[in-house]
C-alpha positions in Angstrom: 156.5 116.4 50.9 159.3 114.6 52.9 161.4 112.5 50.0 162.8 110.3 52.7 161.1 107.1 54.5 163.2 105.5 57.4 162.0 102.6 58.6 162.8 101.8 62.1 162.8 98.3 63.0 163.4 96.8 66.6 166.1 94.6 65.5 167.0 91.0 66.4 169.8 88.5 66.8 168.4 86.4 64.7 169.0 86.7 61.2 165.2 85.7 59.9 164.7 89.1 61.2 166.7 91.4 59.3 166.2 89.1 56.0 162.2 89.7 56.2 162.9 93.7 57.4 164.4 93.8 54.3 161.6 92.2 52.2 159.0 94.9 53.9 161.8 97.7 53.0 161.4 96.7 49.3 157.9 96.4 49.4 157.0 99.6 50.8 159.6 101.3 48.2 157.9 100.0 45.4 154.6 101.6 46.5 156.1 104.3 47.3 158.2 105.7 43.9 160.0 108.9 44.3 161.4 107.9 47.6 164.0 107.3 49.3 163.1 104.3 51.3 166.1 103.3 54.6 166.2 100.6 57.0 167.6 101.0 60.4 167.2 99.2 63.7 166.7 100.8 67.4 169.0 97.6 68.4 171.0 94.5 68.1 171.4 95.0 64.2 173.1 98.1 61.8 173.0 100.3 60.8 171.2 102.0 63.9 168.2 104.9 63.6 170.7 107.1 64.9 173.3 106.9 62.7 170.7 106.6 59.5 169.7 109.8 60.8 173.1 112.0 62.0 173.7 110.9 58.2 170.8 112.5 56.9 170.8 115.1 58.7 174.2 116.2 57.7 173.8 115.6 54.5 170.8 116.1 53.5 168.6 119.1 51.7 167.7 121.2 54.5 164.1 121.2 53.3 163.6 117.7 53.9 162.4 116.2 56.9 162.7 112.8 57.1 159.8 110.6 58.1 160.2 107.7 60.8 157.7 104.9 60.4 158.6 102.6 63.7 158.3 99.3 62.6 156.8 98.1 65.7 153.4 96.4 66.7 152.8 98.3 69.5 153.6 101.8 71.3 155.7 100.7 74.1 159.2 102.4 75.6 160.7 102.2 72.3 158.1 104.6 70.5 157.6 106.7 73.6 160.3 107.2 75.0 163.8 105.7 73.3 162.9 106.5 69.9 161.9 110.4 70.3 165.5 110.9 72.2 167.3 109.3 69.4 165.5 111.8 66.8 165.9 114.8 69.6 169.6 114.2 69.4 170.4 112.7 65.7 167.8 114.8 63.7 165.7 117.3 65.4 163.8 117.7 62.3 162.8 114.8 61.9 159.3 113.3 62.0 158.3 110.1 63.9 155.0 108.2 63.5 152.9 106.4 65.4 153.7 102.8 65.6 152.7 100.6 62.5 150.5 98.4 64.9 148.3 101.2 65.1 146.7 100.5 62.1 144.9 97.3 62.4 146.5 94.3 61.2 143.8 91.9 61.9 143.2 90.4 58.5 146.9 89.8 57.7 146.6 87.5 61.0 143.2 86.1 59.7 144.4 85.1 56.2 148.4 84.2 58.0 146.1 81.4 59.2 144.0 80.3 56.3 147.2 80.1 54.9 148.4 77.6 57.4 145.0 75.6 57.0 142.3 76.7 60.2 140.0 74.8 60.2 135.9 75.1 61.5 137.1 73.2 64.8 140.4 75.2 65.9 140.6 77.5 69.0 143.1 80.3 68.1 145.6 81.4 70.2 147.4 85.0 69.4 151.4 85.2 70.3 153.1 88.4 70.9 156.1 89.6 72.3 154.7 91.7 75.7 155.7 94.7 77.1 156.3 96.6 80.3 153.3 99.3 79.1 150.4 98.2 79.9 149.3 100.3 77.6 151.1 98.3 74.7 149.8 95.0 76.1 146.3 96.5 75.8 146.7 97.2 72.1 147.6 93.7 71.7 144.5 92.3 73.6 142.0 94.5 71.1 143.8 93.2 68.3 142.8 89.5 69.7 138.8 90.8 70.1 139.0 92.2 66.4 140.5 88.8 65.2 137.8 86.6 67.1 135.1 88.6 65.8 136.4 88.3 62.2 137.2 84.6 63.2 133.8 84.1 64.8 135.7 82.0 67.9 137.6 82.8 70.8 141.1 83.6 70.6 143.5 84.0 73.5 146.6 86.2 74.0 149.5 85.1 75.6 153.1 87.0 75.8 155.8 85.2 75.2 157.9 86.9 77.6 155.2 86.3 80.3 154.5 82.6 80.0 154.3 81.8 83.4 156.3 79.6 85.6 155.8 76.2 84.1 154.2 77.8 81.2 151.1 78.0 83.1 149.5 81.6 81.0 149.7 79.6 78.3 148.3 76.4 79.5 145.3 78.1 80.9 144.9 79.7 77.5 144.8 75.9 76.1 142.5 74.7 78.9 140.0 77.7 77.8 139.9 77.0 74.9 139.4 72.7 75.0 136.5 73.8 77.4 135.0 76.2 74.7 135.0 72.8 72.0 138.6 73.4 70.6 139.5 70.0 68.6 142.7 72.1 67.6 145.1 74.6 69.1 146.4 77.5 66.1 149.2 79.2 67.1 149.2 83.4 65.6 152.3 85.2 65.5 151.5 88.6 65.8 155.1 89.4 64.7 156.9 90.7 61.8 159.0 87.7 61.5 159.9 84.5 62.8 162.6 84.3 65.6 163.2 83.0 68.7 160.2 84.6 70.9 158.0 83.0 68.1 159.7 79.4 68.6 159.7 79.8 72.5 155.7 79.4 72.2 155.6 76.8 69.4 157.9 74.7 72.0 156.1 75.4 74.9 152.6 74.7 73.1 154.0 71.4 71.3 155.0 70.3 74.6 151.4 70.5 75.8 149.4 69.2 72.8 149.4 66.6 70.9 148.0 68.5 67.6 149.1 72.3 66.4 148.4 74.9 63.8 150.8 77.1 63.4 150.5 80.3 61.2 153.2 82.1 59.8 154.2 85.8 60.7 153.2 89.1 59.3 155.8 89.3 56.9 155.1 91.4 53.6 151.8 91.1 53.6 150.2 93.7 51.5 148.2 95.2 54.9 151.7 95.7 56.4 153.1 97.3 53.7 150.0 99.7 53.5 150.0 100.4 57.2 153.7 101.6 56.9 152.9 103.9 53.3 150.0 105.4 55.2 152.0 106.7 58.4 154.6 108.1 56.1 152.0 109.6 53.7 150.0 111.4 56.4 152.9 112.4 58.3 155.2 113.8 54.9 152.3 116.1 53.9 151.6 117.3 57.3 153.4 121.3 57.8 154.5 120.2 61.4 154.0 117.0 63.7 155.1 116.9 67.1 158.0 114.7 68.1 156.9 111.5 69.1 153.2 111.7 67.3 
């Protein structure tokens, strides 16, 4: 069994980022005794997966294969494409999981907003960050069905790099909702952390209504942490698992 977790987080310019990547790096390693336990980032912050891993690999018992649990919500260009190169080249060896969005995440979202106070009369709306996969976007629109059904209400999905000229995805996604009996508009980050992508959409929604709910991000919550322990336990005891898988 692999005695070596890397964690492989997107990475941002804003510090929030790194500061709650670091909170989930602890958390997992205290589930997880016996081993080791690294952070790294695919960009914009250090140290970088590859370097983590040209580390490892030349340092490292030659029995172990590292596990990489991508700390990403969904399988976009990172998971399929830029992260396998960076192991292909920096640790052949190494084994890479799928993303940790692939295990559903739907009742940190739920209780992130019972947290923040949702009430009987709000209309949800689910933030995310959007890709150029359609693929990944999809994951994120069955993540919205799973939370309205636990909800019992409609909740919409908006991207917040595809907002619309004038914001205008996201002001349809209020509109919906106001015509489905919305009294409120709640706001859920489906995001590790708070940044700027988050704060783009709170902006955007504040400027449209005059009320807002607004749930905090994913964080350490213990369904995060357990998504991430799972990947790394099914791929560590697995004899081989095909780059990229």
């Amino acid at each position: 069994m692999s005695r070596t977790l890397v964690l492989a987080a997107h990475g941002s310019r804003d510090p929030r980022f790194g500061a709650t990547a670091r909170r989930v790096r602890d958390a997992v390693a205290a589930q997880l005794p016996g081993v080791e336990v690294v952070l790294s980032y695919l960009d914009l912050d250090e140290p970088l997966v590859g370097d983590v891993l040209s580390g490892l690999h030349a340092s490292a018992d030659a029995q172990d294969e590292p596990v990489v649990v991508p700390m990403l919500l969904s399988a976009g260009f990172h998971q399929k494409v830029d992260l396998p190169g960076i192991l292909a080249e920096s640790h052949p060896s190494a084994r890479q999981t799928d993303v940790m969005g692939t295990r559903s995440l739907t009742r940190a979202l739920a209780d992130r907003l019972v947290e923040a106070g949702l009430g009987e009369g709000d209309g949800v709306i689910l933030s995310a960050v959007g890709s150029s996969d359609p693929d990944a976007d999809r994951s994120v629109r069955l993540r919205a069905i799973e939370l309205s059904t636990r909800l019992h209400r409609p909740v919409e999905v908006v991207f917040a790099t595809k907002l619309g000229a004038g914001d205008r995805i996201l002001k349809s996604a209020v509109r919906r909702l106001r015509s489905g009996g919305a009294r409120r508009i709640a706001l859920s980050p489906y995001f590790l952390s708070a940044g700027l992508l988050t704060e783009r959409v709170e902006r955007a929604l504040d400027a449209m209504v005059d009320e807002t709910l607004v749930a905090g991000p994913l964080g350490t919550h213990p369904d995060v942490v357990d998504a991430i322990c799972s990947l790394y336990r099914l791929a560590a005891t697995r004899t081989t698992v095909p780059a990229g898988r």
